[in-house]
Backbone as numpy.savetxt, mean C-alpha at the origin, in Angstrom:
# Nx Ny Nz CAx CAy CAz Cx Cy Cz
29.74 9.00 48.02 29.53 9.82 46.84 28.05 10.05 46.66
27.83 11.56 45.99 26.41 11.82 46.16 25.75 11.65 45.11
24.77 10.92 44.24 24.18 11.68 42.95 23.41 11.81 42.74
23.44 13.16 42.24 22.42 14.40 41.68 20.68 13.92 41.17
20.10 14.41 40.86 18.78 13.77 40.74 18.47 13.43 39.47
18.81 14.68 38.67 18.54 15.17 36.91 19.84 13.47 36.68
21.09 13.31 36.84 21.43 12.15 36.45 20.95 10.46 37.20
20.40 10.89 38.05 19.92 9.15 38.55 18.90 9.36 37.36
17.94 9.88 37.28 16.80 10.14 36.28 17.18 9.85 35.01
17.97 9.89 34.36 18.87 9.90 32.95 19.28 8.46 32.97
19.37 8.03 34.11 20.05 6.49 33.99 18.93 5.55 34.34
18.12 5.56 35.32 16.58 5.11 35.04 16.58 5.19 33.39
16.60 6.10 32.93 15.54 6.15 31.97 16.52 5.25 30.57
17.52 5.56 30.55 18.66 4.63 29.90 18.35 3.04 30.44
18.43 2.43 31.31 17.72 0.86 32.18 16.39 1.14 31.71
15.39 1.63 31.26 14.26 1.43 31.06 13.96 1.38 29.37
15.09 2.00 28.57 14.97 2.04 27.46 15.11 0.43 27.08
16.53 0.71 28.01 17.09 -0.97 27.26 16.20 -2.36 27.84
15.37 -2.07 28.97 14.89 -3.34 29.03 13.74 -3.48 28.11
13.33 -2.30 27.61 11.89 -2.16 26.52 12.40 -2.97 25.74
14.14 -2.60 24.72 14.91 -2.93 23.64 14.97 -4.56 23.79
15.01 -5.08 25.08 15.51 -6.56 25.46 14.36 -7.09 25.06
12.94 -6.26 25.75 11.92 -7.22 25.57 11.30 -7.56 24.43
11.27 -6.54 23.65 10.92 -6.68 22.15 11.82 -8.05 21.27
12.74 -7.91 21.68 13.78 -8.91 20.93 13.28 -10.02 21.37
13.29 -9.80 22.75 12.69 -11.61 22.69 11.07 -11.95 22.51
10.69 -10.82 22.57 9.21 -11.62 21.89 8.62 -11.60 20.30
9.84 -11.59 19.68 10.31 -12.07 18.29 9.50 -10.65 17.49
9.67 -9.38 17.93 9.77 -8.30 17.31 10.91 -8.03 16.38
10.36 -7.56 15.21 11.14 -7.16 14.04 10.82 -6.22 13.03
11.83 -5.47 12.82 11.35 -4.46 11.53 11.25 -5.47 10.77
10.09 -4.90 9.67 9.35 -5.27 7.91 10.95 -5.68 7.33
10.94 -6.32 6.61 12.19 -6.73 5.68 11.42 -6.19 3.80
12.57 -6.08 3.21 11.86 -5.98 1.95 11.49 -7.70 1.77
10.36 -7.26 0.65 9.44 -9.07 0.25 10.55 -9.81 -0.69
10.36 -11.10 -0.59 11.08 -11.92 -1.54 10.04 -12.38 -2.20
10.11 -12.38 -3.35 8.86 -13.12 -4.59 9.63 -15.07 -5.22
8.36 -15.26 -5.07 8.76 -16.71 -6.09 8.64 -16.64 -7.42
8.35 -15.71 -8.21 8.87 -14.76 -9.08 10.06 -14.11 -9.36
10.38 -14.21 -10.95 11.43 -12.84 -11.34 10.82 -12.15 -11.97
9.49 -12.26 -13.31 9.31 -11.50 -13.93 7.88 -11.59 -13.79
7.43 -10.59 -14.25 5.53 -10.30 -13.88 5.28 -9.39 -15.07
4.14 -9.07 -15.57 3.35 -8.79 -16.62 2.09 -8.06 -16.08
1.96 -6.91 -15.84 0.83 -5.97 -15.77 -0.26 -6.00 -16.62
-1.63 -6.46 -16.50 -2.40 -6.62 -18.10 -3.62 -5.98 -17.12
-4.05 -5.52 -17.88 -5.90 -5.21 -17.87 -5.57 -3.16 -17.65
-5.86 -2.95 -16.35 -5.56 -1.19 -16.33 -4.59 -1.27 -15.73
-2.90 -0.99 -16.62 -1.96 -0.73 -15.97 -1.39 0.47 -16.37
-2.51 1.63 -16.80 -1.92 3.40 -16.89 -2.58 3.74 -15.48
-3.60 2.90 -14.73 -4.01 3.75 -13.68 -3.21 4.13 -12.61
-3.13 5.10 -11.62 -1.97 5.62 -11.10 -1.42 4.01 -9.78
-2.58 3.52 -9.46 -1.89 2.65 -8.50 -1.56 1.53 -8.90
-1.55 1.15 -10.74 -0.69 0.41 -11.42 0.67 1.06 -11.57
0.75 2.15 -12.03 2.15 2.62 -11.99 3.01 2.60 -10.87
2.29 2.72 -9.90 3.26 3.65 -8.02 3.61 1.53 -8.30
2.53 0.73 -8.67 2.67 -0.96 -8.07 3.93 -1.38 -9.06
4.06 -0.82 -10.28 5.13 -1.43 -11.45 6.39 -0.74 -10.88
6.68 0.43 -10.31 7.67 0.95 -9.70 8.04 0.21 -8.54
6.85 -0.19 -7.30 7.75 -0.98 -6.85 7.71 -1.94 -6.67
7.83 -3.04 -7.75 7.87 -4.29 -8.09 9.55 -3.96 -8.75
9.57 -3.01 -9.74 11.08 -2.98 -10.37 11.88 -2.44 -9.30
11.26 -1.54 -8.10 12.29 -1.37 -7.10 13.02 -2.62 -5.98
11.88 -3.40 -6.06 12.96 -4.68 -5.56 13.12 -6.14 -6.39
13.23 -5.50 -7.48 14.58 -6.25 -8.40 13.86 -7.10 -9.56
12.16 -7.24 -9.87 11.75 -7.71 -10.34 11.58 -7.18 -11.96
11.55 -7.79 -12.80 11.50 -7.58 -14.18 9.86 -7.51 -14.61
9.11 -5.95 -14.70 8.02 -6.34 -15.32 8.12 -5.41 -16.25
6.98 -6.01 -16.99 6.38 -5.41 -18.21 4.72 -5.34 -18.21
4.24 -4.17 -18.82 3.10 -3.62 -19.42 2.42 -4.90 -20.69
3.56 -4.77 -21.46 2.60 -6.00 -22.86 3.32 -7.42 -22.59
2.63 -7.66 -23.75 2.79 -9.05 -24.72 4.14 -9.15 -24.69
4.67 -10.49 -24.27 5.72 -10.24 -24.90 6.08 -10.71 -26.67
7.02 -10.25 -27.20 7.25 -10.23 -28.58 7.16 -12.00 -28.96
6.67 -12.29 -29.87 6.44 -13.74 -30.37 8.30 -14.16 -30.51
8.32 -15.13 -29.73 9.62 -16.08 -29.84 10.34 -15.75 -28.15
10.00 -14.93 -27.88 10.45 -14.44 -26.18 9.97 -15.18 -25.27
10.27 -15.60 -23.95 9.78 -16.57 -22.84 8.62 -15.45 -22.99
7.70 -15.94 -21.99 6.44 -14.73 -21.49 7.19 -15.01 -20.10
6.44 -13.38 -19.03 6.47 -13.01 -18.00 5.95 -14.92 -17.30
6.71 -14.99 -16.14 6.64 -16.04 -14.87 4.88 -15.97 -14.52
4.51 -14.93 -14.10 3.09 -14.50 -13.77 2.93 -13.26 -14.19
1.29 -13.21 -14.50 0.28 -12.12 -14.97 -0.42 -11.65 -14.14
-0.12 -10.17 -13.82 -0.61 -9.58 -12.55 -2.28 -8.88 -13.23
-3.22 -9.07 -13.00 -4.57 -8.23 -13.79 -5.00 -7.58 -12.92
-4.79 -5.66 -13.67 -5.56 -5.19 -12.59 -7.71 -4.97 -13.12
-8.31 -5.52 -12.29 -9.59 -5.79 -12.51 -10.09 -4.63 -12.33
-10.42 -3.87 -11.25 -10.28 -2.84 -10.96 -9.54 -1.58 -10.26
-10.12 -0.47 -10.78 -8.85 0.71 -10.06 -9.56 1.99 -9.60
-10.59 1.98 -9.08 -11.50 3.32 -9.17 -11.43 4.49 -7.61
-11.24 5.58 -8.19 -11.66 6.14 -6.84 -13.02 6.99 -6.44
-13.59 6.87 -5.62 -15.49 7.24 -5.59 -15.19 8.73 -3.98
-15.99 9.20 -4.61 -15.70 10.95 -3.76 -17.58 11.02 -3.34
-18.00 10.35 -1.91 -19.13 10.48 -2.02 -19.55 11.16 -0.78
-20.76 12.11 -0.59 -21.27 12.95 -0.02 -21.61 12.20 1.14
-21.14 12.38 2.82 -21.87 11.94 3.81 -22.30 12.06 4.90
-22.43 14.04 4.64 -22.74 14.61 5.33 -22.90 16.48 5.00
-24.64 16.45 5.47 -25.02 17.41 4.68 -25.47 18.36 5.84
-25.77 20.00 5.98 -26.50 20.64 6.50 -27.62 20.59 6.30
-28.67 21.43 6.94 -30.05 21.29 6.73 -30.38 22.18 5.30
-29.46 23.20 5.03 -29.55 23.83 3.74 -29.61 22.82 2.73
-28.31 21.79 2.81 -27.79 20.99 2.12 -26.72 21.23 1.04
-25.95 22.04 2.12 -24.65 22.24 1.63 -24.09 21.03 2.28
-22.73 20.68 1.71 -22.13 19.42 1.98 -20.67 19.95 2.92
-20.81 18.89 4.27 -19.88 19.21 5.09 -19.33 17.79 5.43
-19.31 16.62 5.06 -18.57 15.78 5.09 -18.30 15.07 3.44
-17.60 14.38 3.32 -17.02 13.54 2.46 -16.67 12.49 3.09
-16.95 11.35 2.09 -15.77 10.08 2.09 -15.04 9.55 0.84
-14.04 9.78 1.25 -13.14 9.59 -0.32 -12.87 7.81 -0.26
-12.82 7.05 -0.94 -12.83 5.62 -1.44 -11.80 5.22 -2.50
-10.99 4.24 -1.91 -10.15 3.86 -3.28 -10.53 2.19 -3.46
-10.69 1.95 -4.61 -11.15 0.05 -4.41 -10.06 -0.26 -5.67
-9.55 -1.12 -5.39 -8.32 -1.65 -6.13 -8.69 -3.33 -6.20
-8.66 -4.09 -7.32 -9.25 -5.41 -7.16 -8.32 -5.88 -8.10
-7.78 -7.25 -7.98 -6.69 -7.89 -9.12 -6.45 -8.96 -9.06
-5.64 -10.27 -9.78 -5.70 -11.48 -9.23 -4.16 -11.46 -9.96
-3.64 -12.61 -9.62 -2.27 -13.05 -10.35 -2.70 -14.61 -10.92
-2.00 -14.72 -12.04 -2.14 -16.00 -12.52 -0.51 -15.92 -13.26
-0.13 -17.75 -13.38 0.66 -17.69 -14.57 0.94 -17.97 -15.06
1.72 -18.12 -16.15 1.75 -17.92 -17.57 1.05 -18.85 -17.98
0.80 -20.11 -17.75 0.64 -21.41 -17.73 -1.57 -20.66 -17.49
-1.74 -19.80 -16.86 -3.27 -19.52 -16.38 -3.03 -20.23 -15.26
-2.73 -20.53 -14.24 -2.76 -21.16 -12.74 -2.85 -19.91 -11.93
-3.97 -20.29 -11.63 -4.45 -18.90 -10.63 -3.68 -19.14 -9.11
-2.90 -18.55 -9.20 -2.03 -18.24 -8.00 -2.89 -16.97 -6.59
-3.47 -16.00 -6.59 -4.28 -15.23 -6.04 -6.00 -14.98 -6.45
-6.69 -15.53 -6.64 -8.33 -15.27 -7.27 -9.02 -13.40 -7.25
-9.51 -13.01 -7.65 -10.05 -11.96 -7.67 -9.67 -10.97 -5.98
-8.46 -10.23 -5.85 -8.65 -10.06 -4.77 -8.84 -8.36 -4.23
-10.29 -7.99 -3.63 -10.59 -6.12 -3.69 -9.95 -5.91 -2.55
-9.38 -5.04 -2.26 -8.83 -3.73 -1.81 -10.03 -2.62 -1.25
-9.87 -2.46 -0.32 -11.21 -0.77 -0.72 -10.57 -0.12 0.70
-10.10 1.02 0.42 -9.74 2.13 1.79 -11.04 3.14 1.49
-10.79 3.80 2.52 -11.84 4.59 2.57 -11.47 5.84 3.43
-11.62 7.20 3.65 -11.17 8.19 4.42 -12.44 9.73 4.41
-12.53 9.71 5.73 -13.58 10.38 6.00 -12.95 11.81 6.21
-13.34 13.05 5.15 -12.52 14.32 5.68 -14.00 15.16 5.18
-13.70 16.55 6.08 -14.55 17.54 6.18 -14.49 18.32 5.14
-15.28 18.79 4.73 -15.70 20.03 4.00 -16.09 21.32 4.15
-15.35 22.20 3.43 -16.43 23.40 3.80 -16.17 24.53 2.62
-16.60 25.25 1.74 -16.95 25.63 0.49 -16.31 26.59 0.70
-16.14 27.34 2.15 -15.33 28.99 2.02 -13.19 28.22 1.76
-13.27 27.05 2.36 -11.65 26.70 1.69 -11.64 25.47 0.69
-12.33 25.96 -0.49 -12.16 24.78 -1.78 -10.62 24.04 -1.75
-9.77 24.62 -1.87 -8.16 24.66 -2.48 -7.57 24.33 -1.41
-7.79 24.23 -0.24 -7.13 23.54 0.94 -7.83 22.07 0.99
-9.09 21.91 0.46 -9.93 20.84 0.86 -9.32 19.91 -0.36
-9.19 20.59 -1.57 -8.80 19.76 -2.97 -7.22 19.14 -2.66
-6.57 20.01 -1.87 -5.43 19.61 -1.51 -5.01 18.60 -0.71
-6.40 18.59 0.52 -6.06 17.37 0.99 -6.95 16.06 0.81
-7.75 16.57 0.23 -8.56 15.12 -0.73 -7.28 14.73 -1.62
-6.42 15.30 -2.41 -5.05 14.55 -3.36 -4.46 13.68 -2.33
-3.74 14.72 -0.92 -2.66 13.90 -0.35 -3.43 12.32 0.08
-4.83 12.51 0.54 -5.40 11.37 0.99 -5.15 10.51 -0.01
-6.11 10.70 -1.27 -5.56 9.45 -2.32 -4.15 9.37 -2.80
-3.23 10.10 -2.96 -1.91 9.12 -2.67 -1.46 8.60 -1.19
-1.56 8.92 -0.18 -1.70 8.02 1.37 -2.45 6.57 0.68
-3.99 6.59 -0.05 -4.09 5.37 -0.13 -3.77 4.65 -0.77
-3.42 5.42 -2.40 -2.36 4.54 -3.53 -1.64 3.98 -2.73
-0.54 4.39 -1.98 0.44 3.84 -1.32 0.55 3.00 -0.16
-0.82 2.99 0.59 -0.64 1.99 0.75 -1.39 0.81 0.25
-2.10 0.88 -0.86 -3.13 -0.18 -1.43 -1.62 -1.18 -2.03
-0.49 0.11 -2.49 0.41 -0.85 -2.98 1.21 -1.81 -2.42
1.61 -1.48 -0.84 2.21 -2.06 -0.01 1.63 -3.25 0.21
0.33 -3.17 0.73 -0.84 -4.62 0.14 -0.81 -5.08 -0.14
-0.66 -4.67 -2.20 -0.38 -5.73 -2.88 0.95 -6.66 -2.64
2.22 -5.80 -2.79 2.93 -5.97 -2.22 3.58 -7.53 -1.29
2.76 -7.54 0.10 2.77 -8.29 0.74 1.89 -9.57 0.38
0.78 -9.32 -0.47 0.19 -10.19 -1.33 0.88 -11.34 -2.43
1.76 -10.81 -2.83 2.58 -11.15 -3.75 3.45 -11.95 -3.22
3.95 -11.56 -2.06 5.49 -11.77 -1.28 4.62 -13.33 -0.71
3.63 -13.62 -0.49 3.17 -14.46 0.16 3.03 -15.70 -0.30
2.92 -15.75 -2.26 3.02 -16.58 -2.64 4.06 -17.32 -2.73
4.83 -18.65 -2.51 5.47 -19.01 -1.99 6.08 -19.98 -3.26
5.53 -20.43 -3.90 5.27 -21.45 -5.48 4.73 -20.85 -6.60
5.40 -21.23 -7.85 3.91 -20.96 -8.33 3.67 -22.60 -9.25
């Protein structure tokens, strides 16, 4: 029996998939799992209207955790831990100019800084910054394409400053 070329090729490549699939498994490759917290409930205090407090309170309640913004009401347990965001700023700075000195580069900056403590004040995480940073071009004849993707950049970095935290959180193990 004869076979064709286009199918020996197809079956190579099927034996080559699966030994990739074999090898990964055994060298203890794995998709991300969602985080487990030693936490149920958490407490947002210091800037929690800024946007990468909100995208962070969404997903803290998306995997199953109970937070809150305030105080809680006098006679109520308080939140397990107090998440503080210290800082939340984003900086849009010039870093690259022509000889005119029109501006043809940017670096957009997000610095996110916070600690967890709890309830008790037991500093569980100490002051901990964040800072992304993303280098995009400029050029004055497309304002509205450039404003557009200076936004998508800072949510790319909201999101992932939150994932960060995120895994920050997931790490504490006690409190």
């Amino acid at each position: 029996m004869k076979v064709n070329a286009p199918s020996r090729r197809k079956a190579l490549q099927g034996l080559a998939v699966g030994m990739a699939t074999l090898g990964l498994g055994g060298c203890g490759f794995a998709l991300r799992k969602a985080p487990t917290f030693a936490f149920q409930t958490v407490r947002i205090a210091g800037s929690s209207g800024t946007p990468v407090a909100r995208e962070l309170r969404e997903a803290l309640q998306a995997n199953g955790l109970q937070v809150s913004t305030s105080a809680p009401p006098t006679g109520s347990p308080p939140a397990q831990v107090v998440l503080t965001v210290v800082t939340d700023q984003r900086e849009r700075v010039v870093v690259g100019q022509t000889a005119a000195g029109q501006v043809r580069e940017l670096q957009l900056r997000t610095r996110f800084t916070f600690r967890l403590r709890t309830a008790e004040e037991k500093s569980l995480i100490e002051n901990a910054e964040l800072l992304l940073e993303r280098d995009v071009s400029y050029n004055e004849t497309v304002v509205l394409s450039k404003e557009a993707e200076e936004a998508m950049l800072y949510r790319d970095m909201q999101s992932d400053i939150v994932q960060q935290v995120m895994r920050r959180l997931a790490a504490v193990k006690s409190l």
